[in-house]
C-alpha positions, 0 to 999 in steps of 0.5 A: 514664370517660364525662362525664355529661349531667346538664344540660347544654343539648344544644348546650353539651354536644356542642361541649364534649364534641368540644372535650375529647375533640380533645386535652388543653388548659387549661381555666379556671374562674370559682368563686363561681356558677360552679363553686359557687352562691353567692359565698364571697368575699362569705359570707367579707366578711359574716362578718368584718363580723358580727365587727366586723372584729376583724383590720382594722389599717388606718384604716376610716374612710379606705375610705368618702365619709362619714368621720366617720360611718365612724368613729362606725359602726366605733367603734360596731359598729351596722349596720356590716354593712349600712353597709359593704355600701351603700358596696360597692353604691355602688360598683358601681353607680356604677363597676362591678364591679372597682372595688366588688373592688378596694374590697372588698380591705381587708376581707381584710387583717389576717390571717395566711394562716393565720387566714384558712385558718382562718375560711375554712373555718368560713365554707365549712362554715357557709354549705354547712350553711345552703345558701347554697353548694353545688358544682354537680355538672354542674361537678364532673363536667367537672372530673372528665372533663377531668383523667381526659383530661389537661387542665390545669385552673385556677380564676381568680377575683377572690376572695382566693386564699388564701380559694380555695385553702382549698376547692378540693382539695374539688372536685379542684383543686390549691391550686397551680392557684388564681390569685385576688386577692393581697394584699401582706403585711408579712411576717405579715398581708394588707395591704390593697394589691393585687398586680398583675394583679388577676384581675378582667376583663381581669386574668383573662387577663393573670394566665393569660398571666403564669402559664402564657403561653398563654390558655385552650382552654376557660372557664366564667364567670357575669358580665360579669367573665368576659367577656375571659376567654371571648372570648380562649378556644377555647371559652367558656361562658357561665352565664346566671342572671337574664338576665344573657346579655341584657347581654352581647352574645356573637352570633357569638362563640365563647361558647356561653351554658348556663342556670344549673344 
């Protein structure tokens, strides 16, 4: 079996290849935009918001600065998409990306795993038929060739890991091997409380250390999310879309940076 080209920059490709082919190691994987294009997580959010959050038992007025207009828009349903995704931009915008996650949690709670196995996978279909989600095929290759050579090969996400969990024996990933954001539950449904660590920045390489004790030979990410994770790597590669590589300074690193696919 050979690993495929395909697009790879010539740099990313030899050093990767060298890498794979010393000796088996772990490797770990960033999903939404990096494994895939898109962000199932936030198809997932956007969906349940075009519901009108039918499964949320928690007070929604308590996760938003206005809560008397939160109430009036939950009570209401009118622009409740588009007045939760402002707040979610507020977020990040104001203070940064793992917060805007960590605030997105209660979103994801109210279910049962299994509904939200199931709305998932409505979701997963849904959003692949529209095109807004594909599986890069560079990526599904390199999984591919790092198995056939024995490596240990995990997705770490900032995404619900039972959301993960529900696609990724599509690309050749165990569910096992799935570390994303876990929500405690009450015994029957998500609630909105995050178990720690959380797998978002540094989290990322705290969750691989409390589960495998090590840090990865080999990572793939897309954002400044990913960062801690590339740079505690042997190898990180680093998947530049809209620039993004400009804002995070990886000179004489040991992240190679690939153009987005």
């Amino acid at each position: 079996m050979k690993f495929p080209r395909e697009r790879w920059e010539t740099n990313v490709y030899e050093t990767l290849l060298e890498l794979i082919e010393s000796k088996p190691g772990l490797a770990c994987f960033d999903f939404d935009n990096t494994i895939i294009k898109g962000d199932l997580g936030e198809e997932f959010m956007r969906e349940v918001l075009s519901l009108g959050l039918p499964h949320l038992k928690s007070d929604f007025s308590i996760w938003f600065r206005d809560n008397k207009q939160a109430k009036e828009i939950f009570q209401s349903k009118k622009d409740l998409t588009q007045f939760v995704w402002n707040e979610y931009e507020w977020i990040f915008e104001t203070q940064g990306l793992e917060a805007s996650y960590r605030w997105s949690a209660f979103l994801f709670s109210g279910f049962s795993k299994e509904e939200q196995i199931e709305l998932t996978k409505i979701v997963w279909e849904k959003a692949k038929k529209e095109n807004r989600i594909l599986v890069y095929p560079e990526m599904s290759s390199l999984i591919e060739y790092l198995k056939h050579k024995a490596w240990i090969v995990k997705i770490v996400t900032a995404s619900p890991e039972t959301i993960i969990q529900t696609v990724s024996e599509e690309i050749g990933i165990s569910q096992e091997s799935v570390y994303g954001m876990q929500l405690e539950t009450d015994g029957i449904y998500f609630l909105p409380k995050l178990i720690e660590p959380y797998p978002c920045r540094e989290g990322k390489v705290n969750r691989i250390k409390k589960e495998l004790q090590r840090t990865p030979d080999l990572s793939l990410g897309d954002s400044i999310n990913d960062e801690p994770m590339l740079r505690s790597s042997t190898l990180g590669i680093f998947l530049n879309k809209n620039g993004n590589a400009q804002k995070i300074s990886f000179h004489d690193s040991n992240v190679l940076i690939q153009n987005v696919f």
